[in-house]
N, C-alpha and C positions, 0 to 999 in steps of 0.2 A: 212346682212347689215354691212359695215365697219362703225367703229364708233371709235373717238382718245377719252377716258380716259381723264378727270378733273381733277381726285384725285384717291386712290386706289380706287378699287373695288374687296375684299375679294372674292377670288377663281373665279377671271376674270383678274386683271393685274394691274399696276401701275399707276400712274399719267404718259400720257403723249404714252402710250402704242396702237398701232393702233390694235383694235381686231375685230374679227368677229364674231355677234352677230345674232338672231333671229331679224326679222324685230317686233316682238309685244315687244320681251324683250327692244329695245332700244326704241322703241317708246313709248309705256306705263311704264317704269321705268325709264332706263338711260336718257332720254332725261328731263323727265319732272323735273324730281330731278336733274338736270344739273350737273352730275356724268359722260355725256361726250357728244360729238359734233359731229354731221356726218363728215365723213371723206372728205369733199367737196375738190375740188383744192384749192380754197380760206384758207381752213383751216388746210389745210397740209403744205400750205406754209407758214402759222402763225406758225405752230409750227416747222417746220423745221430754223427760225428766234428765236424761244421762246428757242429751244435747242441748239442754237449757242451758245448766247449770259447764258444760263445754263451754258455752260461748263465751263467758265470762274467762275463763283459764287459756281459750282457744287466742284470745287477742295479745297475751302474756308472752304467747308459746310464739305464735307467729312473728313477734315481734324479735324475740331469742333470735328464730330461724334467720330472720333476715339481715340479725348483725354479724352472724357466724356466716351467713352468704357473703358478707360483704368481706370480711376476713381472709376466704377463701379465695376470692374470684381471681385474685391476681397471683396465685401461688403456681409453680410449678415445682413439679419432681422431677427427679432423674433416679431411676431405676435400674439395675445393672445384672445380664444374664449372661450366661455362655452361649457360647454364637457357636452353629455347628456351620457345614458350609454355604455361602452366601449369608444372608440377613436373618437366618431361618433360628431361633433359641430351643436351645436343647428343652429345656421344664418350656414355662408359661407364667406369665406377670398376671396375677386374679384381682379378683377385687379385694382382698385379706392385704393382700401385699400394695395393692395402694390407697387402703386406710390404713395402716402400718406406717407407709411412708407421709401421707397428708398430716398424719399424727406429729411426724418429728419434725416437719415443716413447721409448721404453722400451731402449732400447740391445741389444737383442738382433736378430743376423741372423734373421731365418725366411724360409724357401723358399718361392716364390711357389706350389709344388707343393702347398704344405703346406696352404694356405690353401683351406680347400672353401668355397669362393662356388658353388653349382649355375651359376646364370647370372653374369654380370655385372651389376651396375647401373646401372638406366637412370633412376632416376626419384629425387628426395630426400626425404631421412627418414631413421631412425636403423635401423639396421642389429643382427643379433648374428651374428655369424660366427667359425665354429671352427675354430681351427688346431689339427690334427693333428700331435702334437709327436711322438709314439712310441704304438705299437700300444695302450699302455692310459691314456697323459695326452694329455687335450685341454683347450684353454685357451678360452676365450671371448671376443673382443675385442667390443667398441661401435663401429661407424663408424658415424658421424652425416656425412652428405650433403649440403650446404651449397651455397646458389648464389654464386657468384664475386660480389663489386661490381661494378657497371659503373664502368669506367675511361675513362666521356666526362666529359672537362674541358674 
């Protein structure tokens, strides 16, 4: 079943993307979670209108992305967790926690969504992790992983 893409959809396509899908996966996921649209004539042509009138906003937008890349690209964090024995952190450093920290850096909001960590981190050491700013600028930050002091006085 063709179906046009709402928004991403992690390891299927982008917002705006026409793919071709199992008729249960879009019918029982994609559709009901409005994640995307049968690919009707009606709605092809909605969106071949919605991507006109994109291109115009899309050069604005990309242009945003790549000065906020540029912002970023030389930034580093330092991040600080409790260390159980060896190198091993008690929690785990996510991606919440380093758009949190990129935030107080560098003064720029970015979406925890934005942030592709595959996993979270468990263990310390310096990190390179890309934030996904717009379909063709990505930024690179440094987090470096650090064990907390201990705080027995």
């Amino acid at each position: 079943m063709k179906v046009i893409l709402t928004r991403e959809v992690k390891s299927l396509g982008q917002q705006d993307d026409i793919v071709n899908v199992a008729e249960g996966y879009a019918r029982n996921y994609l559709l009901p979670q409005r994640m995307a649209v049968p690919a009707t004539e009606a709605n092809l042509a909605e969106l071949d209108r919605r991507l006109k009138l994109g291109e115009k906003k899309g050069g604005k937008l990309l242009e945003d992305a790549k000065a906020v890349a540029e912002r970023l690209e030389g930034i580093e964090v330092t991040l600080r967790g409790k260390v159980g024995a060896g190198t091993k952190l008690y929690g785990a450093i996510t991606a919440a926690d380093i758009a949190a920290a990129v935030e107080e850096a560098a003064g720029v909001k970015v979406d925890k969504r934005k942030v592709e960590l595959g996993e979270p981190i468990k263990t310390l050491g310096s990190y390179t992790v890309p934030i996904r700013l717009h379909r063709e600028s990505t930024a690179e930050v440094k987090v470096e992983v650090v064990a907390e002091p201990d705080s027995a006085d």
